[in-house]
Each structure stands twice: as C-alpha cells, then as structure tokens.
C-alpha positions as CSV (number, residue, x, y, z in Angstrom):
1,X,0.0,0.0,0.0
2,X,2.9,2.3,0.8
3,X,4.3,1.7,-2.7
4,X,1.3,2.7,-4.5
5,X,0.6,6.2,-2.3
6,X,4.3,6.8,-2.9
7,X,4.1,6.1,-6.5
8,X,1.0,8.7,-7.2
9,X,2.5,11.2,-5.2
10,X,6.0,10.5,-7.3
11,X,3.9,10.4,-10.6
12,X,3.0,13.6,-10.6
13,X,6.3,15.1,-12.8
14,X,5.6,13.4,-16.4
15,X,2.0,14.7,-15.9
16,X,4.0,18.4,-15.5
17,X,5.9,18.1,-18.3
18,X,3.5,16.9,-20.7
19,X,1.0,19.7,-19.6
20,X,4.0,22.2,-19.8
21,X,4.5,21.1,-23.3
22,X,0.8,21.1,-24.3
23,X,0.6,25.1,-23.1
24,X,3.6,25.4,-25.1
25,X,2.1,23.8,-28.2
26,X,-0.8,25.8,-27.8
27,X,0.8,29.5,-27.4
28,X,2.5,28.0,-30.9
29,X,-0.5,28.1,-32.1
30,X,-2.2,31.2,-31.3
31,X,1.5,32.9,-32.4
32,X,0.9,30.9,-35.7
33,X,-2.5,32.2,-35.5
34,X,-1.5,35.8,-35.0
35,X,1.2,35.9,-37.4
36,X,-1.4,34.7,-40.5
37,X,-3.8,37.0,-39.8
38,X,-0.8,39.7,-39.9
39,X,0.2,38.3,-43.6
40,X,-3.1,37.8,-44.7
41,X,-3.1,41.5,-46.5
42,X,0.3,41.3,-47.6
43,X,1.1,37.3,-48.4
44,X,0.4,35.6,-51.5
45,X,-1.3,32.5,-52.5
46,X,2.1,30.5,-51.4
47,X,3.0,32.1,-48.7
48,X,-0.6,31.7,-46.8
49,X,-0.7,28.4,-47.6
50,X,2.5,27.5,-45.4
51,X,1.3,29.5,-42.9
52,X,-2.3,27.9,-43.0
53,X,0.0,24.2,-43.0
54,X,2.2,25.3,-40.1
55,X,-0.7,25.7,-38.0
56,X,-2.2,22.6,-39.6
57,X,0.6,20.8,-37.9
58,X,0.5,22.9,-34.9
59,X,-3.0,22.2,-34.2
60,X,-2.0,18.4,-34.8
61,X,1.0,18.3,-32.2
62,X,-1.1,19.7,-29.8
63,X,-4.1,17.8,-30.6
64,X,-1.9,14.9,-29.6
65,X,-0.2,16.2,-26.2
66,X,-3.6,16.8,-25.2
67,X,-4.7,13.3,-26.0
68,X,-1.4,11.7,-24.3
69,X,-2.0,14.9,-21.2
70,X,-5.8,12.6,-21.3
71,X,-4.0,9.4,-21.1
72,X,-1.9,10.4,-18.3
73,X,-4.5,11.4,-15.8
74,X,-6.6,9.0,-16.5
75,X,-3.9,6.8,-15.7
76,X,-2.9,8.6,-12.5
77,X,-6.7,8.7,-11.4
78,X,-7.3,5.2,-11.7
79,X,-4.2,5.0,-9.9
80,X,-4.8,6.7,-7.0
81,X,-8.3,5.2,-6.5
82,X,-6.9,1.9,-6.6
83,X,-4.6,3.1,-3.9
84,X,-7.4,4.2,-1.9
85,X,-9.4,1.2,-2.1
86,X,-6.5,-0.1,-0.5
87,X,-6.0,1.4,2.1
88,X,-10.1,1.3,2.7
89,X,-9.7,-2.5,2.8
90,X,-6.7,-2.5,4.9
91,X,-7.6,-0.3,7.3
92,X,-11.8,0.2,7.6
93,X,-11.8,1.0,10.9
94,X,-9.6,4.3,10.5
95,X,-11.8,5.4,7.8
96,X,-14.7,5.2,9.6
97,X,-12.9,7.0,12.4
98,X,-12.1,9.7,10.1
99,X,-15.3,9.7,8.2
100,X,-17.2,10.1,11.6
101,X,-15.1,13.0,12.7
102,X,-15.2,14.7,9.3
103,X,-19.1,14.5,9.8
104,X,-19.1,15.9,13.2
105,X,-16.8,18.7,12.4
106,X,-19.0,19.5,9.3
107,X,-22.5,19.2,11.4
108,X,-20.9,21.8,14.0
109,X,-19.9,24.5,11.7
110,X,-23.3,24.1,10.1
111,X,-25.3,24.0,13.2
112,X,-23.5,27.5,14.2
113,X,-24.9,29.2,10.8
C-alpha cells in the first residue's frame, strides 16, 4: 500500500511536463494564428498556404499532447483510486474514524450558521 501512495504522489512530474509542453504547443499556435492573420493582406497565395499548413501541424501536435495529457490522468486517477481502495480495505476501521469526525466537524460548523 505504501508503494502505490508513494508512486501517485511521485507520478506527478511526467504529468507536468506533458501539460507544460501542451501550453507550449498551444501558445504555438495562437503565435501561428496571429502571425497569419498579420500576412493575410500582404502574403500571396504560397506564402498563406505555409502559414495555413504550419498551423495545420501545430494544431496536430497539440491535438496529440492533449490526447497523451488525457492518457496520463486518467492513468494517475485510476491510480490513485486503486490506492485508496486499499488502504479502505486494509484499514476500515480508521476510515470510519475519520469519516465520523469529518461529519461531526461538518454538522458543528453548520449547526452554528
């Protein structure tokens, strides 16, 4: 049980990096964005057709950091709820504990409004 709590809280770096490289795919993007709306007046036929294909690709790299950012929390929240049901099967008693003092806590600051 140990292993799998240290594991999720250890996990959370690649999920950092891929979101840090999604934003960064997307500010690509609107810069791509930005810049062909600049050149449409003064660009050609060519020269907005690269632009419209660089964003084409843009849009596609970040279409798939977002799909592999999914992946990756789904991953680490199916991870952590196995780790939770767990520890609710190890230790049932302590979670009732806590649940019950959670509730009392909860019934007291309401009871005050």
């Amino acid at each position: 049980m140990t292993t799998a709590l240290s594991e999720t809280k250890a996990g959370h770096r690649p999920v950092d990096s891929k979101k840090a490289k999604l934003l960064g795919d997307l500010q690509g993007v609107v810069a791509d964005a930005d810049a062909l709306l600049r050149e449409v007046a003064n660009a050609g036929a060519d020269e907005f057709g690269a632009l419209g294909a660089s964003i084409e690709q843009r849009l596609d790299d970040a279409r798939l950091r977002l799909d592999e950012a999914r992946h990756a929390v789904v991953h680490k929240t199916r991870h952590a709820a196995a780790a939770t049901q767990e520890f609710v099967v190890d230790n049932p008693w302590t979670v009732l504990g806590v649940a019950a003092a959670a509730g009392v806590v909860i019934g007291a600051l309401l009871s005050r409004r």
